[in-house]
N, CA, C and O atoms as a printed pandas DataFrame, in Angstrom:
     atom_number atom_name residue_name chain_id  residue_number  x_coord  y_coord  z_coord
0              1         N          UNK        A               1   -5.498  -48.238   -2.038
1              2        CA          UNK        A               1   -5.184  -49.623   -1.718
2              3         C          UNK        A               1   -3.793  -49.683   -1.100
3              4         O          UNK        A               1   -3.040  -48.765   -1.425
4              5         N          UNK        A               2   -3.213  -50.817   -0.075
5              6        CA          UNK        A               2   -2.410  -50.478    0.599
6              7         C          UNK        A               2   -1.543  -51.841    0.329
7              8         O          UNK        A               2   -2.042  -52.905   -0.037
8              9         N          UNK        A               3    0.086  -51.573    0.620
9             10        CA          UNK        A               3    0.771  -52.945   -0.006
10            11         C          UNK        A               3    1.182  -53.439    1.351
11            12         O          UNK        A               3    1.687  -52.628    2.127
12            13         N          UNK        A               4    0.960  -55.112    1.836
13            14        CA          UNK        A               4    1.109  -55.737    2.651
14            15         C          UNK        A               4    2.276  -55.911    2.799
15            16         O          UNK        A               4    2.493  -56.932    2.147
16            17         N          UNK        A               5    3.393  -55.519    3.324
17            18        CA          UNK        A               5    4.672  -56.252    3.439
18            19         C          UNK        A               5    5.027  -56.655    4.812
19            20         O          UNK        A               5    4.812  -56.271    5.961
20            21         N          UNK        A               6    5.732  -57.698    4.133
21            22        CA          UNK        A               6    5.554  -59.016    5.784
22            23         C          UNK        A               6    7.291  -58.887    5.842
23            24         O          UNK        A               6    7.967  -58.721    4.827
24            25         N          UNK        A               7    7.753  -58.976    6.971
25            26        CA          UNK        A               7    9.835  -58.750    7.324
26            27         C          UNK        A               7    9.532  -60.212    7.534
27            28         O          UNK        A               7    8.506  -60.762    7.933
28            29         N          UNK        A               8   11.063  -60.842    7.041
29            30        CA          UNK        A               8   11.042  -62.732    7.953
30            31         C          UNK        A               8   12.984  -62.059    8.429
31            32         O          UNK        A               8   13.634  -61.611    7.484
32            33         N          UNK        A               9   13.369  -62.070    9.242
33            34        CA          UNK        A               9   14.442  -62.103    9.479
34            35         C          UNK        A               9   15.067  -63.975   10.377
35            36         O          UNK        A               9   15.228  -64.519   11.470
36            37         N          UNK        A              10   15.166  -64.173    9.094
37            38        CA          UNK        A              10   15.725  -65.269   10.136
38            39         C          UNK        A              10   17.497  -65.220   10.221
39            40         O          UNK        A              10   18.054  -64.548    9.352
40            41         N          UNK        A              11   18.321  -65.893   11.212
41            42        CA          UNK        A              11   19.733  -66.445   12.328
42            43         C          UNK        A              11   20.220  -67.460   12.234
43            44         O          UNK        A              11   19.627  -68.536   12.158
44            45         N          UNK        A              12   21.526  -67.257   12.222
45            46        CA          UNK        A              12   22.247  -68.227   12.252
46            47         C          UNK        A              12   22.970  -68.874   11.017
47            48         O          UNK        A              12   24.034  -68.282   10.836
48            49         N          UNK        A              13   22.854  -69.460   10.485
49            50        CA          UNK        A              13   23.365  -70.321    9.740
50            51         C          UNK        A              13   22.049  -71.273    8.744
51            52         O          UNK        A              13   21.449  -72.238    9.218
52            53         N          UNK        A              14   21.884  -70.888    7.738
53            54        CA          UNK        A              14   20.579  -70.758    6.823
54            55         C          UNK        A              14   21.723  -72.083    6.155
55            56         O          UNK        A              14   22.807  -71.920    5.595
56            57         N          UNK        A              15   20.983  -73.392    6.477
57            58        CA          UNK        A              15   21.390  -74.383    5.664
58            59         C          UNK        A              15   19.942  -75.472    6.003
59            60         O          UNK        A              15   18.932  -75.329    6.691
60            61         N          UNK        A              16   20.427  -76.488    5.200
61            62        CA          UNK        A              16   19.648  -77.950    4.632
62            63         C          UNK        A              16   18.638  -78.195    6.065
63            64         O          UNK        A              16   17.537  -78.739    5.979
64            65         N          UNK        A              17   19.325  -77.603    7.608
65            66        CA          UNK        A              17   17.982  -77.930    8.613
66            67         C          UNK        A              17   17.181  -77.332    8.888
67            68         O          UNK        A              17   16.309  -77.797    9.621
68            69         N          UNK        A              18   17.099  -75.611    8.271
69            70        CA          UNK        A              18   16.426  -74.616    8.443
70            71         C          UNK        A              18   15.716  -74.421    6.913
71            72         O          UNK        A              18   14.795  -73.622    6.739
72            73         N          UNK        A              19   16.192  -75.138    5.996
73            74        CA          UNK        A              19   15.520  -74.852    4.546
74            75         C          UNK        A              19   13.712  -74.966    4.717
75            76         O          UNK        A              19   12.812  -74.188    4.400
76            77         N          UNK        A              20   13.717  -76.156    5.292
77            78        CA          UNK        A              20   11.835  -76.459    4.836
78            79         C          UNK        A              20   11.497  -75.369    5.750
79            80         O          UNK        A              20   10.722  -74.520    5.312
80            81         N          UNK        A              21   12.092  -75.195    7.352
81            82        CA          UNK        A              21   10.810  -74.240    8.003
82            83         C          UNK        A              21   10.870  -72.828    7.248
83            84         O          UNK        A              21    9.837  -72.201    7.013
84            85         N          UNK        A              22   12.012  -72.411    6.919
85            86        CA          UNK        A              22   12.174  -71.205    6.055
86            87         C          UNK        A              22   11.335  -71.137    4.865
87            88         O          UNK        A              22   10.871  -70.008    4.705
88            89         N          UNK        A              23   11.061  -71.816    4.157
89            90        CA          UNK        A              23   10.304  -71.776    3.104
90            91         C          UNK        A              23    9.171  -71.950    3.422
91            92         O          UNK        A              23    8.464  -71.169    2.786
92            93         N          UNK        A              24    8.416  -72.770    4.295
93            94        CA          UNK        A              24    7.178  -72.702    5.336
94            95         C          UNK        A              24    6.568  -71.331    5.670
95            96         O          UNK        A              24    5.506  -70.890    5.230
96            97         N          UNK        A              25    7.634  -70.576    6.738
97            98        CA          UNK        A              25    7.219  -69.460    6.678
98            99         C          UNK        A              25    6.700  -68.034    5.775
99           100         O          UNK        A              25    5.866  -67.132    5.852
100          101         N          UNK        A              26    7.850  -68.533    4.850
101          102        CA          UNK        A              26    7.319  -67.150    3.083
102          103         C          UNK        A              26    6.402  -67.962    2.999
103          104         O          UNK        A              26    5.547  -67.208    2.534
104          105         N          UNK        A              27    5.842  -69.058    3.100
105          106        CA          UNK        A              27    4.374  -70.103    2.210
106          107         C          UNK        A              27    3.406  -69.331    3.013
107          108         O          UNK        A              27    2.595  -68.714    2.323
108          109         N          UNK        A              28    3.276  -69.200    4.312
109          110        CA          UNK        A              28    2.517  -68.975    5.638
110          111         C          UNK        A              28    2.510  -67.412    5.308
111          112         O          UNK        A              28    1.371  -66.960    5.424
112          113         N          UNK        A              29    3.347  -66.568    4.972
113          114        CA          UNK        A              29    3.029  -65.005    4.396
114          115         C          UNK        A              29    2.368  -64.917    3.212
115          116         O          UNK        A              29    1.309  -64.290    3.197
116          117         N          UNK        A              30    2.831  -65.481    2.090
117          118        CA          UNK        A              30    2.170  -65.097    1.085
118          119         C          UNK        A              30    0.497  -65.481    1.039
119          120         O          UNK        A              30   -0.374  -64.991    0.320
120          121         N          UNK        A              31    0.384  -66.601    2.140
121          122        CA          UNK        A              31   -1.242  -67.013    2.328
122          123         C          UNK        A              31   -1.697  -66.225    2.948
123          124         O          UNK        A              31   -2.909  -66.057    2.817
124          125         N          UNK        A              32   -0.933  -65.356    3.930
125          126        CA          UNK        A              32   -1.512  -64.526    5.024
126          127         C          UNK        A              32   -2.030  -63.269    4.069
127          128         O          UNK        A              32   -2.768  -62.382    4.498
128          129         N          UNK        A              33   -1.626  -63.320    2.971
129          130        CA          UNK        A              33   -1.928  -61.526    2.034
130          131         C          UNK        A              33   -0.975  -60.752    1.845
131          132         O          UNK        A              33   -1.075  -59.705    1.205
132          133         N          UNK        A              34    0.046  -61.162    2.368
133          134        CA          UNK        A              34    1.665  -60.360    1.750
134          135         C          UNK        A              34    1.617  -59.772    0.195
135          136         O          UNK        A              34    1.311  -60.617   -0.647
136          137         N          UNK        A              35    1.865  -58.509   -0.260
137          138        CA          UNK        A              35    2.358  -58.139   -1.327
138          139         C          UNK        A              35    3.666  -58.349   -1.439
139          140         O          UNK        A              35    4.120  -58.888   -2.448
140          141         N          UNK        A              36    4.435  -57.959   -0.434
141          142        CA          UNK        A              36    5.538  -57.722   -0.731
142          143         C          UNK        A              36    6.281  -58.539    0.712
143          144         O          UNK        A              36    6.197  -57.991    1.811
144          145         N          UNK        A              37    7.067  -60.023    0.529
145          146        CA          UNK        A              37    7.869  -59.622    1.695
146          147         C          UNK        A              37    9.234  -59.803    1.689
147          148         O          UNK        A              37    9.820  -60.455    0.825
148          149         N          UNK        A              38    9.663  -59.358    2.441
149          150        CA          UNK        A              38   11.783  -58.477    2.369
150          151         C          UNK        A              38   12.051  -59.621    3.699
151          152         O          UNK        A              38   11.337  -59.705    4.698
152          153         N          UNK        A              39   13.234  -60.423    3.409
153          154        CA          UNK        A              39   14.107  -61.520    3.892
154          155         C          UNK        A              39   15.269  -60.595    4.258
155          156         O          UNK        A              39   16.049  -59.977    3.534
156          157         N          UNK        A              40   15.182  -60.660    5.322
157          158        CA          UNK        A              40   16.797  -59.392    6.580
158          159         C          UNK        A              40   17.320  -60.112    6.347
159          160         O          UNK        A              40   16.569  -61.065    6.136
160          161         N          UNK        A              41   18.752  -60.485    6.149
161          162        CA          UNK        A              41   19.363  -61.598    6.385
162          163         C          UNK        A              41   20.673  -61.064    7.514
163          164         O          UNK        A              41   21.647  -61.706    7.907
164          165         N          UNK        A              42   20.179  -59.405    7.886
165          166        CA          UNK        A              42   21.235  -59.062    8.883
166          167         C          UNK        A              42   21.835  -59.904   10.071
167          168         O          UNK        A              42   23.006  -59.724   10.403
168          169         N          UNK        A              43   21.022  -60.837   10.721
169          170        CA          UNK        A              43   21.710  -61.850   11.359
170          171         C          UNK        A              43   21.688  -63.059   10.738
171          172         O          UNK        A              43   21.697  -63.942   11.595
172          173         N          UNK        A              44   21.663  -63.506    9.608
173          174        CA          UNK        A              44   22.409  -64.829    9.144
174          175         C          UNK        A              44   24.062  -64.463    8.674
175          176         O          UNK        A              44   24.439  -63.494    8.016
176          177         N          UNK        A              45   24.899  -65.594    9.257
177          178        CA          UNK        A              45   26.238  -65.616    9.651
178          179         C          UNK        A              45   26.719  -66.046    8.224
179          180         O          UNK        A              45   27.691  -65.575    7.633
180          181         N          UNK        A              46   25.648  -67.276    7.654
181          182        CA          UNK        A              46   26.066  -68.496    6.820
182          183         C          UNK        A              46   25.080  -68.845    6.406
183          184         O          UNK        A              46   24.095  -69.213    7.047
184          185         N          UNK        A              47   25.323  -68.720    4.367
185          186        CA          UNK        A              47   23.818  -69.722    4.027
186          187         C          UNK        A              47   24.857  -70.636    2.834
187          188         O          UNK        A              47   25.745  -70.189    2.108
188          189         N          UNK        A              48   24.373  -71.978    2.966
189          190        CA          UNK        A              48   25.011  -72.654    2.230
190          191         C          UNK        A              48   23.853  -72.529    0.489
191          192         O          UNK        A              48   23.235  -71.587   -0.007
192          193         N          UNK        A              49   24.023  -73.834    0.108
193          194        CA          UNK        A              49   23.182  -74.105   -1.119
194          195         C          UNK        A              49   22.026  -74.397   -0.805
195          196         O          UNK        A              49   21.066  -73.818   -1.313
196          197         N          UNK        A              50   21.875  -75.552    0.278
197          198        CA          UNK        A              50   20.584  -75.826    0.539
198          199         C          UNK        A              50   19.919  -74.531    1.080
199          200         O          UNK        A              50   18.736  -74.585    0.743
200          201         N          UNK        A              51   20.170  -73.377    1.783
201          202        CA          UNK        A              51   19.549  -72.604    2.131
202          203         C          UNK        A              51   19.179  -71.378    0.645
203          204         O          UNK        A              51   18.214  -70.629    0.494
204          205         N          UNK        A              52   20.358  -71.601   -0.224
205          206        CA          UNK        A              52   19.852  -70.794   -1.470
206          207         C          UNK        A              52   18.613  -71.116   -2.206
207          208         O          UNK        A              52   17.651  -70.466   -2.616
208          209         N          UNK        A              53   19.026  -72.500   -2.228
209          210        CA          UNK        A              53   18.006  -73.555   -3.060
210          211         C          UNK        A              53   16.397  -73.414   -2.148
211          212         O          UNK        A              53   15.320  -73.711   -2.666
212          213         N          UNK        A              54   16.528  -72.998   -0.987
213          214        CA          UNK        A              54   15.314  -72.715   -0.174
214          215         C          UNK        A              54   14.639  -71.260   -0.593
215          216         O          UNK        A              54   13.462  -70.972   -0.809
216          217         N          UNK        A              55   15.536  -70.661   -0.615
217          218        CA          UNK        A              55   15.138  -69.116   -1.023
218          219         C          UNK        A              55   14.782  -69.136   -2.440
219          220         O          UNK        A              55   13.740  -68.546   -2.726
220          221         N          UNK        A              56   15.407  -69.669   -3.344
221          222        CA          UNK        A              56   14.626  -69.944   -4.853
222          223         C          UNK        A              56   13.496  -70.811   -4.875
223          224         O          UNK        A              56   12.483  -70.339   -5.391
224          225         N          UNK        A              57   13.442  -71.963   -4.435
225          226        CA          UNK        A              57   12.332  -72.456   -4.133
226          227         C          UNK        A              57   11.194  -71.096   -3.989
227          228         O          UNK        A              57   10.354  -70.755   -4.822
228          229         N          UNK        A              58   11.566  -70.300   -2.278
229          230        CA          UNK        A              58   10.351  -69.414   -1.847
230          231         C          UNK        A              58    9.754  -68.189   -2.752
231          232         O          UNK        A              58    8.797  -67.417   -2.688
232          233         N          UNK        A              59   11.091  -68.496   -3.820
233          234        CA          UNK        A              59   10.687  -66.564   -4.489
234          235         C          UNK        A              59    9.660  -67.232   -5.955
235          236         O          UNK        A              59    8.689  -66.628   -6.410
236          237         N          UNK        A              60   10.241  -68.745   -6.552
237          238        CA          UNK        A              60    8.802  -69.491   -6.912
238          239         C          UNK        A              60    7.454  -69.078   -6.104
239          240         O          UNK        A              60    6.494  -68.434   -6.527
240          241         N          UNK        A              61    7.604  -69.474   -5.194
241          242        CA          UNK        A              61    6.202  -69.186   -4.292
242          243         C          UNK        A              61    5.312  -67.928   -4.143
243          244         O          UNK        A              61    4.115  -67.643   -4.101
244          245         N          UNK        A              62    6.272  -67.450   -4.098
245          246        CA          UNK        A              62    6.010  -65.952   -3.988
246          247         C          UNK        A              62    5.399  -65.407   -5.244
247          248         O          UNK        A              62    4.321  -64.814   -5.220
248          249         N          UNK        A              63    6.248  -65.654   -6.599
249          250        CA          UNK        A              63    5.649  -64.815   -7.485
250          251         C          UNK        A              63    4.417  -65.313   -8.049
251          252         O          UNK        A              63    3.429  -64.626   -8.308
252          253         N          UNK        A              64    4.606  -67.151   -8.304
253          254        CA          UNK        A              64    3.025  -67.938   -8.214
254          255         C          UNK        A              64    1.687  -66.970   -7.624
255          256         O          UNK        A              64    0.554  -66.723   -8.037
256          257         N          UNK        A              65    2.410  -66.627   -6.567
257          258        CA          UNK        A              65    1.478  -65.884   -6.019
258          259         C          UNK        A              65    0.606  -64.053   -6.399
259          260         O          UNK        A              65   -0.314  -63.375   -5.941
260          261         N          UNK        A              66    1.543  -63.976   -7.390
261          262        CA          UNK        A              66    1.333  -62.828   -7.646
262          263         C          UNK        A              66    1.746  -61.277   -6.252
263          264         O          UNK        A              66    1.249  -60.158   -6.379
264          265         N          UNK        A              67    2.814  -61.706   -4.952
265          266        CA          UNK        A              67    3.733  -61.590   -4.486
266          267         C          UNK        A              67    5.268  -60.865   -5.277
267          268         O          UNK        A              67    5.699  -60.973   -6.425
268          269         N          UNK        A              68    5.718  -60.225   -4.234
269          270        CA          UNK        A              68    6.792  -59.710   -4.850
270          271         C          UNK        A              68    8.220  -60.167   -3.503
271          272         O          UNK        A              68    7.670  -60.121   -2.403
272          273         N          UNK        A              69    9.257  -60.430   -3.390
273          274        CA          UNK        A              69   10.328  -61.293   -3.001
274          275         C          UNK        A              69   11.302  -60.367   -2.565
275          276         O          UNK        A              69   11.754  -59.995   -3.648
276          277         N          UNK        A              70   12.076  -59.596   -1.484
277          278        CA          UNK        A              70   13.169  -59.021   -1.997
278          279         C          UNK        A              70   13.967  -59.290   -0.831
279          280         O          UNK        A              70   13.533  -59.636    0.268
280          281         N          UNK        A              71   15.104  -59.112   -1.138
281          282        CA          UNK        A              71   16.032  -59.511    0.249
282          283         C          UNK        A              71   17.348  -58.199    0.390
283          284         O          UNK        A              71   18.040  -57.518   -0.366
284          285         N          UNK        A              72   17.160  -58.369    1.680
285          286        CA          UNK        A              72   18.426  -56.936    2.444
286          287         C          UNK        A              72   19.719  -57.642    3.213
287          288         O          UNK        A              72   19.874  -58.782    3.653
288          289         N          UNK        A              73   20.429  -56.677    3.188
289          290        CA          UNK        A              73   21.201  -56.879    4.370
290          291         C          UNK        A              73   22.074  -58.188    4.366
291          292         O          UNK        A              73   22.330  -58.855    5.369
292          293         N          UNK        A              74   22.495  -58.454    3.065
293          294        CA          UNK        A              74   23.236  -59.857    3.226
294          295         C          UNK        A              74   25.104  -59.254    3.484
295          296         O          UNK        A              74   25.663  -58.160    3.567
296          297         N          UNK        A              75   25.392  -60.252    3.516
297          298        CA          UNK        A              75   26.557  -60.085    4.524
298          299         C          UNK        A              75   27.534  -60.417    2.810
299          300         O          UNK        A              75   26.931  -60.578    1.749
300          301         N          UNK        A              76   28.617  -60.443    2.900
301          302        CA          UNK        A              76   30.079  -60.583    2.541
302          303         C          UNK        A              76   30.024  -62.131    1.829
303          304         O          UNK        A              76   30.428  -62.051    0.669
304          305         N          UNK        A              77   29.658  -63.430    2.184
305          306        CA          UNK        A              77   29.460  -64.658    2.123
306          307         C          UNK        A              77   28.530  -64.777    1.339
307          308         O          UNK        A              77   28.738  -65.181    0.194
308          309         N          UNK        A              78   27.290  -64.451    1.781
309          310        CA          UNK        A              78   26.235  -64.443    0.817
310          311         C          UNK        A              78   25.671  -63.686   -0.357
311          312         O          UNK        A              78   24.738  -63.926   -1.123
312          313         N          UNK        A              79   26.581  -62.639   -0.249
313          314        CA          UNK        A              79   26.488  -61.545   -1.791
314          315         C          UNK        A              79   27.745  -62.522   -2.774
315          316         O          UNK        A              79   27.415  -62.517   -3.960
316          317         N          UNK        A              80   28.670  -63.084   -2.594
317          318        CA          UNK        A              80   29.711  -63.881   -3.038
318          319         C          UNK        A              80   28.801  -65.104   -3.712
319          320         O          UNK        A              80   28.974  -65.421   -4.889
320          321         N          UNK        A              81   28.007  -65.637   -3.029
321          322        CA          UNK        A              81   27.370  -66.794   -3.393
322          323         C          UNK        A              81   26.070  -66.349   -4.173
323          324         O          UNK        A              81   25.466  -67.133   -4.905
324          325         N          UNK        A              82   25.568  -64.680   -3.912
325          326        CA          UNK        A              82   24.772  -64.450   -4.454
326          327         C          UNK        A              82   25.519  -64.557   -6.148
327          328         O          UNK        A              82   25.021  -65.288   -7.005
328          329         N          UNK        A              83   26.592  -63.819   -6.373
329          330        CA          UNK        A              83   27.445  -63.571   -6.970
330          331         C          UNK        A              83   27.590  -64.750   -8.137
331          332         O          UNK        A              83   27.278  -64.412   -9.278
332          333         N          UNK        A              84   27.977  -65.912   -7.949
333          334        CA          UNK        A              84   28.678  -67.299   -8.544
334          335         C          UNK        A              84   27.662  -67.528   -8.883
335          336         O          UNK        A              84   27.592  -67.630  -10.107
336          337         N          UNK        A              85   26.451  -67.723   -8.187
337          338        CA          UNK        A              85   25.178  -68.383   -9.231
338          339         C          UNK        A              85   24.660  -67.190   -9.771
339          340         O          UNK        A              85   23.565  -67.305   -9.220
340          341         N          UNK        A              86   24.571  -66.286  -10.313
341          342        CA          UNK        A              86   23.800  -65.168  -11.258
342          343         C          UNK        A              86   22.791  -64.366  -10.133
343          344         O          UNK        A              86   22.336  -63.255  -10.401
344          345         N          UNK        A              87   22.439  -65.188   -8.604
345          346        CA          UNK        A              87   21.391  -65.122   -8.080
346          347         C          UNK        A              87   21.451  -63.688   -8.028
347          348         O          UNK        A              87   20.351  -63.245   -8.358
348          349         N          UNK        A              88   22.212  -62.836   -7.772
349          350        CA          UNK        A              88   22.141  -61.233   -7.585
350          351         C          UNK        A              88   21.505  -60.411   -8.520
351          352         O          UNK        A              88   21.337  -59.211   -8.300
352          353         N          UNK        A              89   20.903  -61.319  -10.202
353          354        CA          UNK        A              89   20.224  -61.007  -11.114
354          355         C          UNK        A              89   19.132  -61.305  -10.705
355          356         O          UNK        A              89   18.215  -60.532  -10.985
356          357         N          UNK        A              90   18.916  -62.182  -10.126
357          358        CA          UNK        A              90   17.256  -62.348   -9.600
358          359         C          UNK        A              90   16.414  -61.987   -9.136
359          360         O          UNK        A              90   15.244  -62.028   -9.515
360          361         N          UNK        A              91   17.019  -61.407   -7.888
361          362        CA          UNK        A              91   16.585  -61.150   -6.415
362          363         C          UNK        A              91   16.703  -59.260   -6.704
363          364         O          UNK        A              91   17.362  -58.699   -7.579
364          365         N          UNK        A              92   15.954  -58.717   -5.797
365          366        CA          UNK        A              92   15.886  -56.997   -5.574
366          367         C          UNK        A              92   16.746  -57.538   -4.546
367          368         O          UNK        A              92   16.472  -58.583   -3.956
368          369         N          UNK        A              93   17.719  -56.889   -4.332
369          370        CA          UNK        A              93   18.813  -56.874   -2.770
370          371         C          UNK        A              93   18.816  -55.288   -2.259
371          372         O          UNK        A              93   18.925  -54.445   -3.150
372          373         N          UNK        A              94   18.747  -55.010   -1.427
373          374        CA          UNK        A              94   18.301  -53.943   -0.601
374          375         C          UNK        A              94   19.755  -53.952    0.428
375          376         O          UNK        A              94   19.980  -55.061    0.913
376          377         N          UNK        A              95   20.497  -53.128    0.710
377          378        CA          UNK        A              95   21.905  -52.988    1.222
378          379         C          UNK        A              95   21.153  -52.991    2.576
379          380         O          UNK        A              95   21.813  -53.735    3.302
380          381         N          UNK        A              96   20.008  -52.479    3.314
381          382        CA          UNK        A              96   19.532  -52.832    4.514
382          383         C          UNK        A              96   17.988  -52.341    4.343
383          384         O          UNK        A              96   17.398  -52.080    3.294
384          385         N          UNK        A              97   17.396  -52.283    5.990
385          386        CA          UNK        A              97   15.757  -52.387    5.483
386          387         C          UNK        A              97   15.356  -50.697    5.389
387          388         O          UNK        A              97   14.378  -50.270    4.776
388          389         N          UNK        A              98   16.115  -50.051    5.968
389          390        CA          UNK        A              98   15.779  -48.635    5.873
390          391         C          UNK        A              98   16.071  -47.909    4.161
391          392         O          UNK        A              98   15.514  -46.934    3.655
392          393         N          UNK        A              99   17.148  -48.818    3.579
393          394        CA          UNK        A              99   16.849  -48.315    2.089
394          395         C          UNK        A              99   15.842  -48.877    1.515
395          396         O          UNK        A              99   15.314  -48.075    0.745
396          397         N          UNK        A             100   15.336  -49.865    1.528
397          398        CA          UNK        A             100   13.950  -50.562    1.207
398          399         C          UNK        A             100   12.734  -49.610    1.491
399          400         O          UNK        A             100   12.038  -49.149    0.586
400          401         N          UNK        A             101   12.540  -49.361    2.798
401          402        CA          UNK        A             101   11.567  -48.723    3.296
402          403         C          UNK        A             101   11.229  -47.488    2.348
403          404         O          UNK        A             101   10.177  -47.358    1.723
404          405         N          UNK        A             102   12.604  -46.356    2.351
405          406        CA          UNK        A             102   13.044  -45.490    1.718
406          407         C          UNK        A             102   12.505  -45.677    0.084
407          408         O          UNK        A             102   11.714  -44.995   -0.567
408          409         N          UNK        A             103   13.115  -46.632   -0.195
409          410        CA          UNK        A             103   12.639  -46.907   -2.354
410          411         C          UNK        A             103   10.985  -47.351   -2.149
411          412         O          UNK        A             103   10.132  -47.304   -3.035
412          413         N          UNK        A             104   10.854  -47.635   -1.237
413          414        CA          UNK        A             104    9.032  -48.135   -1.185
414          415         C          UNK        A             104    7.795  -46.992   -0.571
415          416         O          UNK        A             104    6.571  -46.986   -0.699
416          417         N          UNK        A             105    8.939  -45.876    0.281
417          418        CA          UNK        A             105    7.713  -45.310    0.953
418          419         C          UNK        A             105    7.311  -43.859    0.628
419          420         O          UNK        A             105    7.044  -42.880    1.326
420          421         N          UNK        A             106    7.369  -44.095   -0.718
421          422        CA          UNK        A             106    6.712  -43.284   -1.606
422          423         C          UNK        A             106    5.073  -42.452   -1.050
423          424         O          UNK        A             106    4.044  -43.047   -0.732
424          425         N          UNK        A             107    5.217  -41.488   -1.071
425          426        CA          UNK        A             107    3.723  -40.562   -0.540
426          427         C          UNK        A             107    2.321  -41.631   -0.881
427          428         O          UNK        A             107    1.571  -41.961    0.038
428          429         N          UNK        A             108    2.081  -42.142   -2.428
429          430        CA          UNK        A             108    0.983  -42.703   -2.912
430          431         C          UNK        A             108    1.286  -44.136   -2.407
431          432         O          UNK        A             108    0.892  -44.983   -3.209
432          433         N          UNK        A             109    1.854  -44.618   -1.343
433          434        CA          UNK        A             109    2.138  -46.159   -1.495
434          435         C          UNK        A             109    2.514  -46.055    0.384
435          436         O          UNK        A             109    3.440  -45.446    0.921
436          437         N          UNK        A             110    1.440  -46.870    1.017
437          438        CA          UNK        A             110    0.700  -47.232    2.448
438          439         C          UNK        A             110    1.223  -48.508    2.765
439          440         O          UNK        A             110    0.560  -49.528    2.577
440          441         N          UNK        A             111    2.560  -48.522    3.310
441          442        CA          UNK        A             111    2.703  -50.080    3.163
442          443         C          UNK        A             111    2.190  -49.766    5.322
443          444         O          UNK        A             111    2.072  -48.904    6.192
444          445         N          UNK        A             112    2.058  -51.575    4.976
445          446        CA          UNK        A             112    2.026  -51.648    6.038
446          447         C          UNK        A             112    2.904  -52.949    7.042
447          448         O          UNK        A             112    2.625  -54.144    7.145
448          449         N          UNK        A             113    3.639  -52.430    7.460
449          450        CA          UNK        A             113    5.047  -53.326    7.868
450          451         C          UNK        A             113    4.788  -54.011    8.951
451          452         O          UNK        A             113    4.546  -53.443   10.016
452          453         N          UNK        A             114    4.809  -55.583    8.795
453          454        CA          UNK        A             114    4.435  -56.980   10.190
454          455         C          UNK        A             114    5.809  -57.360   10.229
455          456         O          UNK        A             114    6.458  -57.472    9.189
456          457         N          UNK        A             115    6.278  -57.558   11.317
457          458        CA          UNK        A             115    7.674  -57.779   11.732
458          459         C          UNK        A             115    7.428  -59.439   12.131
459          460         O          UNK        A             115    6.982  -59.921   13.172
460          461         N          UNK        A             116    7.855  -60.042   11.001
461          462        CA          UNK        A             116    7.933  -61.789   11.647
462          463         C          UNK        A             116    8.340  -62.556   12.224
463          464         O          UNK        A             116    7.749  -63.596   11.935
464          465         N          UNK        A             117    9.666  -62.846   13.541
465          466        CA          UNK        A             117   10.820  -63.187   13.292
466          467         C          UNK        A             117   10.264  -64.756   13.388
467          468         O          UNK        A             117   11.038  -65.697   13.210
């Protein structure tokens, strides 16, 4: 059996106008059959609260789902904020996607990687 993992890399500045489509999209993966999907955040600059509060919202979604949530590649700003709210206890954080790949691509384990942006 093979584990679905879906990439969302989203840009820019992850706040209150990008929250709903962001959380839209993990809704739109985990329906699609995602086991597993990993949030790049290598090009987000800036995520405020509303964009945290979006990502907790999605990792609800996710595990509802019987889904697994993990996020890479956050920057300086957002490991800080991961930091202040506990969120860095929550979340699998992955320093980028090639160590992910690496802890996942175990001989017995077929992922199969959809690049979303």
């Amino acid at each position: 059996m093979s584990t679905v993992v879906k990439y969302i890399q989203p840009n820019g500045i992850l706040d209150g106008t990008k929250a709903t489509a962001f959380r839209q999209e993990i809704s739109e993966q985990v329906e699609a059959g995602a086991d597993i999907i990993l949030i790049d955040f290598k090009d987000v600059t800036f995520m405020d609260s509303s964009g945290l509060g979006a990502l907790v919202l999605a990792l609800k979604t996710v595990r509802a789902a019987g889904s697994q949530l993990v996020v890479c590649s956050i920057n300086e700003q957002i490991k800080i904020l991961f930091e202040l709210t506990s969120m860095d206890r929550v979340f699998d954080i992955f320093p980028n996607r090639e160590e992910f790949d690496k802890a996942n691509g175990e001989p017995n384990t077929n992922l199969q990687a959809q690049n979303k942006n």
